[in-house]
TORSE-472413 format. One line per 2 residues: number of its first residue (from 1); their letters; for each residue z, y, x of C-alpha. Coordinates in steps of 0.1 Angstrom, whole numbers. Each point is the difference from the previous one (the first is absolute). Layout:
<recs>
NUM = a = Z:Y:X ~ ... $
</recs>
This chain:
<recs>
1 = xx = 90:76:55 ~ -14:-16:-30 $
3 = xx = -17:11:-32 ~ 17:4:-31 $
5 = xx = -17:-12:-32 ~ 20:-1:-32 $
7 = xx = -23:-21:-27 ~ 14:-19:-29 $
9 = xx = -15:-32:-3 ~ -38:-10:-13 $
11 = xx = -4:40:-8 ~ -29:22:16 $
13 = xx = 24:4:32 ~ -10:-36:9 $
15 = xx = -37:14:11 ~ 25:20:24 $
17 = xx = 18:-32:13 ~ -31:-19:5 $
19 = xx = -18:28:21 ~ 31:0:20 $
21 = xx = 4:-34:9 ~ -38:-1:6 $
23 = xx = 9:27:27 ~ 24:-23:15 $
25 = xx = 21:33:8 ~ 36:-6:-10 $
27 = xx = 14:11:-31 ~ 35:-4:-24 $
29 = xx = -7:-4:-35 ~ 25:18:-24 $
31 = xx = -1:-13:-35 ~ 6:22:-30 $
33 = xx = -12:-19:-32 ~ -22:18:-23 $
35 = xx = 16:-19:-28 ~ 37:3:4 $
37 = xx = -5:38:2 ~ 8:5:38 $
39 = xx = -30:23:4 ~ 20:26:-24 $
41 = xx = 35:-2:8 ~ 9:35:18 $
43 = xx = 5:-12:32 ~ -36:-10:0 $
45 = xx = -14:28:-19 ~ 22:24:30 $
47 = xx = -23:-22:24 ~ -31:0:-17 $
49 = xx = -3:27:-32 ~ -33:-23:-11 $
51 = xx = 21:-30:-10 ~ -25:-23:10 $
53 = xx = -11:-23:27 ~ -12:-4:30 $
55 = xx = 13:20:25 ~ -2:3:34 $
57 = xx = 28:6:25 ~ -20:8:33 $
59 = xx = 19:-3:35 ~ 2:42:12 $
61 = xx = -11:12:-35 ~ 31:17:-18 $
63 = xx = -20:1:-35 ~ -8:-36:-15 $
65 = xx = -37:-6:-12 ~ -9:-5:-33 $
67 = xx = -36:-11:-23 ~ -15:-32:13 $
69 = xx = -32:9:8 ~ 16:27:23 $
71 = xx = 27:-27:15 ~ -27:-29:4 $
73 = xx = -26:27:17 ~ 26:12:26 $
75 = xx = 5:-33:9 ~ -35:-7:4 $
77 = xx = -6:27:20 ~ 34:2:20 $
79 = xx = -9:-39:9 ~ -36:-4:4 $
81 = xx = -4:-29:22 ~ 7:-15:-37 $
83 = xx = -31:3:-12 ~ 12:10:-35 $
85 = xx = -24:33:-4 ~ -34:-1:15 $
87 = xx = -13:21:25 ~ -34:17:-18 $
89 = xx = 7:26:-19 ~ -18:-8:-30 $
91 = xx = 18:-30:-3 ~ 31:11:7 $
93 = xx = -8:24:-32 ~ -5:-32:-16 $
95 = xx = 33:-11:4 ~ 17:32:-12 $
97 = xx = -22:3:-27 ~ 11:-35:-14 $
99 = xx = 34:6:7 ~ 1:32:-22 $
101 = xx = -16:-11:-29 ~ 22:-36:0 $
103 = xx = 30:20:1 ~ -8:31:-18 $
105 = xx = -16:-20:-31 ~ 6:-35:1 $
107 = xx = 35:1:11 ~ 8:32:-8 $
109 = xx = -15:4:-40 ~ -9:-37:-5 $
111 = xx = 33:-15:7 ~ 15:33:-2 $
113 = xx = -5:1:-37 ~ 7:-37:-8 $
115 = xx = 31:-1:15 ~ 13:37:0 $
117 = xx = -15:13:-28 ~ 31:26:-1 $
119 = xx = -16:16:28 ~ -28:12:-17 $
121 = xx = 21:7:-34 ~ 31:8:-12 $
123 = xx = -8:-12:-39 ~ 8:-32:1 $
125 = xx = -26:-7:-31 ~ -27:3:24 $
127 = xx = 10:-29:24 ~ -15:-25:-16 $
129 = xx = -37:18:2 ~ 13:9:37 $
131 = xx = 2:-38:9 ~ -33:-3:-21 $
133 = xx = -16:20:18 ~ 14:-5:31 $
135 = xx = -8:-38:1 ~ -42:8:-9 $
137 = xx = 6:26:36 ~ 9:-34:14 $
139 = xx = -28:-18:-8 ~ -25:16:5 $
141 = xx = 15:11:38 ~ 4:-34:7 $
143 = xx = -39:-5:-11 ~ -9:29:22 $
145 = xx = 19:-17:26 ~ -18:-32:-5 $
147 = xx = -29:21:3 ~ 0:16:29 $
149 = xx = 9:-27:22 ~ -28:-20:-14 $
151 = xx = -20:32:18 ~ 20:-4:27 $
153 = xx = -3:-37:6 ~ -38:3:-3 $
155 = xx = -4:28:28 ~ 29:-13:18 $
157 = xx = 11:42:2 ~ 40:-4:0 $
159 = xx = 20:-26:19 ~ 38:-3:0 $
161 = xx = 20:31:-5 ~ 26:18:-10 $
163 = xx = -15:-1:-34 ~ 7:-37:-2 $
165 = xx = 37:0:-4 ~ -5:21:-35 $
167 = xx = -20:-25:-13 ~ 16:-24:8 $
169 = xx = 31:18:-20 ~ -23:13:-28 $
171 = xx = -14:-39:-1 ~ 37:-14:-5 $
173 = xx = 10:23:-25 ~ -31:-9:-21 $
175 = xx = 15:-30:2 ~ 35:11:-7 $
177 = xx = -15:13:-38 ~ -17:-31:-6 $
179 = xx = -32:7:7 ~ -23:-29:15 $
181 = xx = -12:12:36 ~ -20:-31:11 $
183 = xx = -34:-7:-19 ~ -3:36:-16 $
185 = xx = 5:19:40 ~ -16:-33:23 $
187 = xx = -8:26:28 ~ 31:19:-1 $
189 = xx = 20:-36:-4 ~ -19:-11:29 $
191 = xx = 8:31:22 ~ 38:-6:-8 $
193 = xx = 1:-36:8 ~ -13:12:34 $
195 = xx = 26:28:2 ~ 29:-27:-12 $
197 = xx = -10:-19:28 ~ 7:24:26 $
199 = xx = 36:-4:15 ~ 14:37:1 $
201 = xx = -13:-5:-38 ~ 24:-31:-5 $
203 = xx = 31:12:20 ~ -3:35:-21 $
205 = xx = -3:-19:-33 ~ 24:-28:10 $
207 = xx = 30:29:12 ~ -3:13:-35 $
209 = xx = -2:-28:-20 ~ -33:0:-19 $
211 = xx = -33:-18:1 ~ -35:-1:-13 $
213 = xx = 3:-33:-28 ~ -38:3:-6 $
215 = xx = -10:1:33 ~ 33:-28:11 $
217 = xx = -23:-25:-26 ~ -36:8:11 $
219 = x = -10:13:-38 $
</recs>
């Protein structure tokens, strides 16, 4: 039997699809679009009361699996021959420590606030500082990403895990808001156009339709 992974395409689920097919375990991909509302319709919403993606569907397991960082680390460790988490313990901390703060804060208040500012307010008068607010969270994560793996490039302390996906997703949707990615983030540009390169990265961003235009033009 297969995994199940329902994702809507170029959303955070993609870090999912790309540890999957980095696995090379097999998998069905179930699409339900953020943006036509599939994620909230009932039947959904009966399946998963979040109203989100990803989700897992796991072979044997009645109950599906929800939160990325919890999906992408079962993987990891169900399938370790992949290589995806490392071994030490320290830096296997490493990894879950970048995964939380890139979800919880860049994803989950940076972008969070941009583009759902409703979440965070019913008065619609306070959008506008919302967005505001939540586009400064932006950049100065994506600095603090630049940052660290300009550490990590010097000490050579983290190679390719299941943090890389999320970047990869948080790198394209800098993008998708306009922001140049290339000369202000060279390292993190750099560690993308390695990560682009990859084939399970291609098939995963080819099967859902979306690409990396800075990176496609060497910027």
């Amino acid at each position: 039997m297969a995994y199940q992974l329902f994702y809507s395409p170029g959303a955070c689920s993609l870090a999912v699809h790309i540890v999957l097919e980095e696995l090379g375990q097999p998998f069905d991909l179930r699409l339900v679009s953020t943006a036509d509302g599939s994620t909230k319709t009932a039947e959904y919403l009966a399946f998963n009361p979040k109203g989100r993606v990803p989700v897992l569907l796991i072979p044997g397991e009645s109950q599906p699996l929800t939160e990325l960082p919890a999906i992408v680390t079962y993987l990891a460790r169900r399938h370790p021959k992949g290589g995806l988490l490392p071994n030490d313990p320290l830096a296997e901390a490493r990894c879950h420590e970048w995964l939380a703060w890139l979800v919880g804060w860049v994803h989950g208040m940076g972008f969070g606030e941009l583009w759902r500012p409703e979440r965070f307010s019913a008065d619609s008068t306070t959008h506008a500082a919302i967005r505001s607010n939540g586009e400064t969270l932006i950049h100065d994560g994506f600095q603090r990403i630049e940052d660290l793996l300009t550490e990590q490039t010097h000490t050579q302390t983290l190679g390719y895990t299941l943090v890389d996906p999320f970047l990869l997703v948080l790198y394209r949707w800098g993008e998708k808001i306009g922001m140049p990615m290339g000369r202000p983030y060279p390292i993190w540009t750099a560690r993308m156009r390695d990560v682009v390169a990859r084939p399970a990265v291609a098939r995963a961003l080819d099967k859902e339709g979306v690409n990396v235009p800075e990176i496609a033009v060497g910027q």
